[in-house]
N, C-alpha and C positions, 0 to 999 in steps of 0.2 A: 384487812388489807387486801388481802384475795377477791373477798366478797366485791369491796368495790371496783378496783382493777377491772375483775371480771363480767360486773355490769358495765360498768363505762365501755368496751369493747364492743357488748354485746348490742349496749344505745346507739353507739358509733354506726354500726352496720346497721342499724335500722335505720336511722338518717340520714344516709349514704343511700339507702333505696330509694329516697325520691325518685334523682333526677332520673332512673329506671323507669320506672313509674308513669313521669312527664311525658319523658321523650316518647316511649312505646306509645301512650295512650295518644300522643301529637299523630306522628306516622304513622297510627292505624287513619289516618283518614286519607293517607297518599298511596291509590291502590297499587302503585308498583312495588312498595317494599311486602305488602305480603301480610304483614301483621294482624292476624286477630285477636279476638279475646283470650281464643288459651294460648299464644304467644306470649301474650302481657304478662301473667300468671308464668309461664315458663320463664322468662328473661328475669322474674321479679326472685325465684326461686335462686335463678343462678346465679344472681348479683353476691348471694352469700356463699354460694360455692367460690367464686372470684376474689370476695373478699378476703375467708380464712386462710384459700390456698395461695394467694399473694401477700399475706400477711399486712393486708394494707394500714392495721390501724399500729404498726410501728413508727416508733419515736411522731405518732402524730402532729401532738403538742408542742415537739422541739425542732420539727423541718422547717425550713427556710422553702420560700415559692418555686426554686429551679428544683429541693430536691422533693418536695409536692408533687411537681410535674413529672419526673420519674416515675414516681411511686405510682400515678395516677396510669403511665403508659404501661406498667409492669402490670397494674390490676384489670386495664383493657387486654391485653394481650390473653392473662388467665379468663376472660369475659369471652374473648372471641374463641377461642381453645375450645371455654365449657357451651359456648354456643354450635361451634361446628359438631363435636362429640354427641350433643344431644338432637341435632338436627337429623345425624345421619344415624343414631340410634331410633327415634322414635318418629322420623320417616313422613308422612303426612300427618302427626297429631303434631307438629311443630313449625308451621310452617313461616316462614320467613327466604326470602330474593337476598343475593345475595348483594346486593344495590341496599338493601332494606336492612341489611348487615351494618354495612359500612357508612349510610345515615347515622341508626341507631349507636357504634360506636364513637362514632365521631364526635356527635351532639354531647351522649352522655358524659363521656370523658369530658368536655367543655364546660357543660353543666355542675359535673362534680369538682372539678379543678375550683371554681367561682364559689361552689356551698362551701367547701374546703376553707376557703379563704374566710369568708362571712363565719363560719364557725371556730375560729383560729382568734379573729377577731373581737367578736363577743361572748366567747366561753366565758370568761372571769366573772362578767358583769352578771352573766344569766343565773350560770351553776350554783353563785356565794348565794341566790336569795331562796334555794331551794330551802327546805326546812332538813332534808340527807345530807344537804355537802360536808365531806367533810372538815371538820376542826381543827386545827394542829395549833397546838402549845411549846413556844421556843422557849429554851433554856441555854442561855449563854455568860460571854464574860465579854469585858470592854476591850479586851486584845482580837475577840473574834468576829463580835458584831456587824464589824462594817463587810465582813465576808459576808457574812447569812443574811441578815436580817433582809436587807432591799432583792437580792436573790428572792429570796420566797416572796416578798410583799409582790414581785414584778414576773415572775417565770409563771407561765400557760403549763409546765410539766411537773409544777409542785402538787400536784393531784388533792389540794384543798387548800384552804382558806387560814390563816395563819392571823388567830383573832387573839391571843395573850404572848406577848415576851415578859421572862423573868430574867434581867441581869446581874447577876447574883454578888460580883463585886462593882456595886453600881445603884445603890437604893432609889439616889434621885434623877434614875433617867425617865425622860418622858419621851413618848412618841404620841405625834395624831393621828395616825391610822391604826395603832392597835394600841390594845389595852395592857399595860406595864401593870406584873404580879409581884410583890417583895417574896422576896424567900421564905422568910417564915409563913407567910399565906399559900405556897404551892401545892399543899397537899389540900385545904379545904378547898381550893379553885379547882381543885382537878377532881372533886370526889363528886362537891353541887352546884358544876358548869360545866357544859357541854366540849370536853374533849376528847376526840377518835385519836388522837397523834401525838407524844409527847419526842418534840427534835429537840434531840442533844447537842450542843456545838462548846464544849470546853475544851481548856487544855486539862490533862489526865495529870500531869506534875501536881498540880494543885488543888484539881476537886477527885471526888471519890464516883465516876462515873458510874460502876458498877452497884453502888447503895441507889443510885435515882434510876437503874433500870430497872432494879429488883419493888424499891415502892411502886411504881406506875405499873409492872406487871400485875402486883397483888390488885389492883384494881380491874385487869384486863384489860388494858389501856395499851396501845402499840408503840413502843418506842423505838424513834429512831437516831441511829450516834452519826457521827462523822467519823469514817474508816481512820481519819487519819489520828482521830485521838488515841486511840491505845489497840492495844494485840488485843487477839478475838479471843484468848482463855475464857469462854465463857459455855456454860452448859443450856439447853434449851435451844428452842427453834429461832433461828436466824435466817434471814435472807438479805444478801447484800444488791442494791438496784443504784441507781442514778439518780439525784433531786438537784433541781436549779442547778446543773452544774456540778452537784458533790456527789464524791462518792461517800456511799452513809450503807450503815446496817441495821437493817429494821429487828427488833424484837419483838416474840410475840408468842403469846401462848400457843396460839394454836394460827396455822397457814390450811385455812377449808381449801378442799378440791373445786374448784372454779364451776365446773359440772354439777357438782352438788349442790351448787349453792342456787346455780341457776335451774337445778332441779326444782330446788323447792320453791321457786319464785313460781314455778308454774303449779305447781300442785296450790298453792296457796291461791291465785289467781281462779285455779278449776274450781279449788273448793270452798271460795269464797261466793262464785258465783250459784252455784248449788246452795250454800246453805241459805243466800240472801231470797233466793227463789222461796226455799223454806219457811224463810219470817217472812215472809209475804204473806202465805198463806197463813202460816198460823196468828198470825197478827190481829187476821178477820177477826177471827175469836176473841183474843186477847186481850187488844185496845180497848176494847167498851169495857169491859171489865176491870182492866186497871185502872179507868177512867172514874171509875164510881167513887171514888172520894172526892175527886172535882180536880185532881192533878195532872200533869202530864204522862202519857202512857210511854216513854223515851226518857230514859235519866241519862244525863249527859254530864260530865267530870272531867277535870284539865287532871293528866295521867302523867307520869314521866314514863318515856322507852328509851329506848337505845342509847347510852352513854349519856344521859340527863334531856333526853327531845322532851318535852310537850306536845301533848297532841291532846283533842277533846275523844273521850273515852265512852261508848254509848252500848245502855243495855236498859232491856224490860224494865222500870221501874217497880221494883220489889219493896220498898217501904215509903214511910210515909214523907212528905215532900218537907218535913223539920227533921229528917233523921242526921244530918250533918251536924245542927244545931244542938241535938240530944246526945252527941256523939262523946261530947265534951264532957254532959251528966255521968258519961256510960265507963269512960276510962279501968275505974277503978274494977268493972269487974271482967278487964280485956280478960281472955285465956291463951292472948299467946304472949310468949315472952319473947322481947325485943321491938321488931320497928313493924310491925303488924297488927292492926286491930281483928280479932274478935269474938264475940260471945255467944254462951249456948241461951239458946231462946231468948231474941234478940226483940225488946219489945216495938223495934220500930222498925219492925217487917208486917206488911200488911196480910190479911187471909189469903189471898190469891198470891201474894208474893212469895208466901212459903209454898205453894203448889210450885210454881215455875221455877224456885230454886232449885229443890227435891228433885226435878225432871232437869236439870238445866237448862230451860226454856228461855231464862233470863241474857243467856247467856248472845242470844240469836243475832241481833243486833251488831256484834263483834265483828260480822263478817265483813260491812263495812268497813272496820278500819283496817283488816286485811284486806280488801280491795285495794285501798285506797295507799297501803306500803305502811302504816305505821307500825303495824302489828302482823304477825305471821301466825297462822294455824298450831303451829307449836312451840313454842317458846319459854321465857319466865314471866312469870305474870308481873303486870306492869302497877308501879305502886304511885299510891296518891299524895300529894303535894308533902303534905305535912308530914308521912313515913318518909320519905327523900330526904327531907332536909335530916334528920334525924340519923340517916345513914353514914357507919363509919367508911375508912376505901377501902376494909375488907368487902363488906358489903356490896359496894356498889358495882363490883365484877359480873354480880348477878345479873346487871346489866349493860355488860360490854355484849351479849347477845340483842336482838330486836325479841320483843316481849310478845306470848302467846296465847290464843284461849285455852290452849291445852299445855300443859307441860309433866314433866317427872314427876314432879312432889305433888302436882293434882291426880295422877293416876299410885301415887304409893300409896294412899289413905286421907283425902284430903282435911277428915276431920280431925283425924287422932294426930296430929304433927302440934302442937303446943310450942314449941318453940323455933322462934324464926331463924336463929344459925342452922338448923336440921331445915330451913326451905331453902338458905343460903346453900350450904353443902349439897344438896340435891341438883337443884340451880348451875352449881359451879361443876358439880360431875355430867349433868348435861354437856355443858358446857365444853369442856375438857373432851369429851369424848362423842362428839360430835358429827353424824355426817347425816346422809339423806337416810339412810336404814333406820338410824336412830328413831328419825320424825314418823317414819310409816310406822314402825314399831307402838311408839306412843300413840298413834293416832288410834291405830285396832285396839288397845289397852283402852283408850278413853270410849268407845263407841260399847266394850263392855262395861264398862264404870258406868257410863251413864242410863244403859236398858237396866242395867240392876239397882242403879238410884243410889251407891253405893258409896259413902262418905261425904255426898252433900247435905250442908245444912240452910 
């Protein structure tokens, strides 16, 4: 919940630099405002000092266009502040007329009031088709429905997409815009389909609200109630906010530090790009070699991450191009127990493939889908179609985090762990106890694991 909040802000402020951006780069060519190149660069800097310290991306989603336009005049005012402060600090390396002021204010403000709009406008349509937005699963009764339900289908501030209702005294309701769950299917829907959000809206007289927070926690799943159904007697992290209109209290195992989170988006981002630089080069090598059975040197696999995503999953190709097919022969002599495959000396790993393993060379590839958001540098390792489905919703909590090339249970021994509740538990204690130290921590763990070669197989 944090996590997202604290990107969306973060996106907010960066698409709010445009008209920055525009305008300055327009009026450097009007020589009276003064504007050069490190102006542009200076102004584009302070758009985010103007932003945090005017708090502009509050109640974003829920202002109306007069109170926009406020907000928009509060954010120029902190713009013109952090512009005179840093003119008369940094003296001739900042130069701007003060004619060149009051263009640049004037347009930007205009500029952004209109993005404002056009983003206000087509948020719903854009965000639902990302493959991150998030999910929310309603859980309701026929006396509350007509409160929630069109609220969330229709509010810009329900911060996701509201793709299952289950009306629980109510088998045969149908809806066309979202997909109707029976109750006794709520828990396989929620274990292998994509839910970030389970919304509570009962009345407490008659259901046992506190049994459906405690399931959907065991999964890692965030739930959120409606303030007005029952007193807050409850143990664990809560936070109480605003949706469509309700006041509701979110539950949730864990509320990460916003900072942290967006720490590690950059470390991930730094050291994606580093290591992709890596398999570049070592690829030279590589490719022709793994090439020599006549296969693709790139194995590519649909993975599940975060709360049941999809996403194509890519590394060295380490065996041979039937080892899926042989996969089926091989069952009987898995060595881990539970929803994990696999085995010691594995005959549909090729010669070169056991080099690259051994070294985790295979691995190089991954930094890609770090790049790309699917996957983070450290995480739980993301499992394949078939272990998914397979998964109880003890299990699938493993993956209320986003999935990593490195995680805990790869740096505790990766080979001596035989049974998958000890990857589960591992997993979940990540999890649970989570912040940016954590990942640094694991990451130097894994850079020793891997120079000593040390539990891969």
């Amino acid at each position: 919940m944090t996590e997202r909040r604290g990107f969306h802000k973060l996106a907010l402020a960066f698409v709010q630099s445009a008209p920055t951006l525009v305008v300055a780069y327009l009026l450097s060519f009007v020589k009276e405002t003064e504007i050069h190149f490190n102006t542009m660069l200076y102004l584009y800097m302070l758009h985010y000092v103007a932003f945090y310290f005017s708090d502009y991306n509050h109640d974003f989603f829920k202002r109306g266009q007069l109170s926009d336009l406020m907000e928009t005049l509060k954010y120029s005012l902190f713009f013109a502040l952090s512009i005179s402060f840093s003119s008369f600090l940094l003296e001739e390396k900042f130069s701007i007329s003060r004619r060149g002021m009051v263009y640049f204010l004037l347009l930007s403000a205009l500029l952004l009031y209109l993005e404002n709009y056009v983003i206000r406008k087509y948020w719903r349509r854009f965000y639902y088709k990302l493959k991150g937005s998030h999910k929310i699963l309603l859980i309701t009764a026929t006396s509350r429905i007509d409160k929630v339900l069109e609220r969330l289908l229709l509010s810009n501030d329900s911060g996701g997409e509201l793709v299952a209702v289950s009306v629980l005294d109510r088998p045969d309701f149908r809806h066309e815009k979202v997909r109707v769950v029976a109750e006794k299917d709520l828990m396989a829907y929620a274990t292998h389909e994509v839910v970030d959000e389970v919304f509570i809206n009962l009345p407490s007289e008659k259901y046992d609200i506190g049994e459906f927070v405690s399931k959907f926690e065991t999964m890692g799943i965030d739930v959120t109630v409606n303030l007005n159904a029952f007193d807050l007697n409850f143990a664990g992290n809560k936070r109480i906010r605003e949706v469509a209109g309700l006041n509701v209290v979110t539950f949730s195992t864990n509320f990460y530090k916003p900072s942290h989170v967006t720490a590690k988006r950059v470390i991930d981002i730094c050291g994606s790009l580093v290591g992709l630089l890596i398999c570049g080069l070592v690829a030279i090598v590589l490719v022709p070699l793994i090439r020599k059975d006549g296969g693709p040197a790139i194995f590519a696999q649909k993975r599940v991450g975060k709360n049941g995503r999809y996403f194509k999953f890519y590394k060295f190709r380490s065996m041979y191009v039937d080892a899926e097919e042989r996969k089926k022969e091989l069952m009987a002599q898995n060595t881990m127990k539970g929803g994990m495959f696999k085995m010691d000396n594995d005959p549909r790993i090729t010669p070169i493939g056991r080099f690259i393993r051994k070294t985790s060379l295979d691995e190089l590839p991954q930094f890609y889908n770090v790049l790309k958001g699917d996957m983070s540098l450290v995480g739980t390792r993301p499992p394949t179609v078939d272990e998914y489905e397979q998964y109880t919703p003890e299990q699938k909590r493993r993956l209320s985090f986003k999935p990593g090339i490195t995680g805990l249970w790869q740096v505790s021994g990766r080979s001596e762990i035989t049974d998958f509740d000890e990857v589960v538990r591992l997993d979940v204690s990540y999890i649970d106890g989570w912040t940016i130290w954590s990942d640094i921590k694991i990451l130097l763990k894994t850079i020793k694991v891997v120079f000593k070669r040390d539990g891969a197989k």
